[in-house]
C-alpha positions in Angstrom: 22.8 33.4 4.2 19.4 33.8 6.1 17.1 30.4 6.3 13.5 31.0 6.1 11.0 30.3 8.0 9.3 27.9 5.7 12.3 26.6 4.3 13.4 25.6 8.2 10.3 23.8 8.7 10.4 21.8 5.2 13.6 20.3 5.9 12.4 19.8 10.2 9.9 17.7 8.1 12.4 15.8 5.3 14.6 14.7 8.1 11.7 13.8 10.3 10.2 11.7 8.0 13.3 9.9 6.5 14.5 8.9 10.0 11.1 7.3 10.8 11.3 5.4 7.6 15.1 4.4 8.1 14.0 3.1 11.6 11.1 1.0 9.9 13.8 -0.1 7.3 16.2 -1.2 10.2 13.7 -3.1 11.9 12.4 -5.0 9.1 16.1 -6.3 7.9 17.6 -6.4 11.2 15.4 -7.2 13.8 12.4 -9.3 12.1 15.1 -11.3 10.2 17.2 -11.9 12.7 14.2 -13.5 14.9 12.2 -15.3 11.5 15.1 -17.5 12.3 13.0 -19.2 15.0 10.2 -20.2 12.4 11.2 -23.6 11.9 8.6 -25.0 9.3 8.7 -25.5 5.8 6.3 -23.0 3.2 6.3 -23.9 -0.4 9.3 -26.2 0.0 11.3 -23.3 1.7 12.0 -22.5 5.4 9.5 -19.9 6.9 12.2 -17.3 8.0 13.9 -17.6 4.2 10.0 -16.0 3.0 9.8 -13.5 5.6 13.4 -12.4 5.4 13.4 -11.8 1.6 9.8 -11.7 0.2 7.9 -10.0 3.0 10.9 -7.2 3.7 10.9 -6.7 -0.2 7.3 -5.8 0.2 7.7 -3.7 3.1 10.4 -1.7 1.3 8.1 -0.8 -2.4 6.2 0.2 0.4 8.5 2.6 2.1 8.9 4.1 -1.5 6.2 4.4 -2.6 5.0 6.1 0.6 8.4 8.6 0.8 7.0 9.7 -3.1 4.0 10.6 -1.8 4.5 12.6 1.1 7.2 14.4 -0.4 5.7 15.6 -3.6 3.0 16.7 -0.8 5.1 18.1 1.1 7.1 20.0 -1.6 3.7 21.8 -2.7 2.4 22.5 0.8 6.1 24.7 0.8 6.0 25.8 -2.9 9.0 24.0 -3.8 7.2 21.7 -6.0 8.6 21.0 -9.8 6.0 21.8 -12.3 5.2 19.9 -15.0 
């Protein structure tokens, strides 16, 4: 079976995209929560690090989303693989 062109270039972008957004996912779990640890004072009766590790990364996540929605129903009309409604 022959690729296309266009076809080749939609999924160079997919995979692009979703590995940018996996790094961003890995750095917020990973990396920011595993040095939050060093914010040692309290916020709203709760350690620092405990908000930053679960209510900022939940944040940061709707946001990753919400943004993959986006630029893939954009994406899927720039290539005319866009469902129609």
């Amino acid at each position: 079976m022959q690729v296309s062109e266009n076809h080749q270039r939609y999924w160079q972008k997919n995979l692009r995209i979703t590995a940018i957004l996996l790094a961003i996912w890995f750095f917020v779990t990973y990396v920011i929560g595993f040095f939050a640890r060093d914010l040692d004072f309290t916020f709203f009766g709760w350690p620092f690090s405990f908000w930053v590790a679960s209510q900022g990364s939940l944040v940061v996540y709707v946001a990753i989303i919400w943004y993959y929605a986006r630029y893939m129903n954009k994406l899927d009309q720039e290539h005319g693989v866009a469902e129609e409604e």
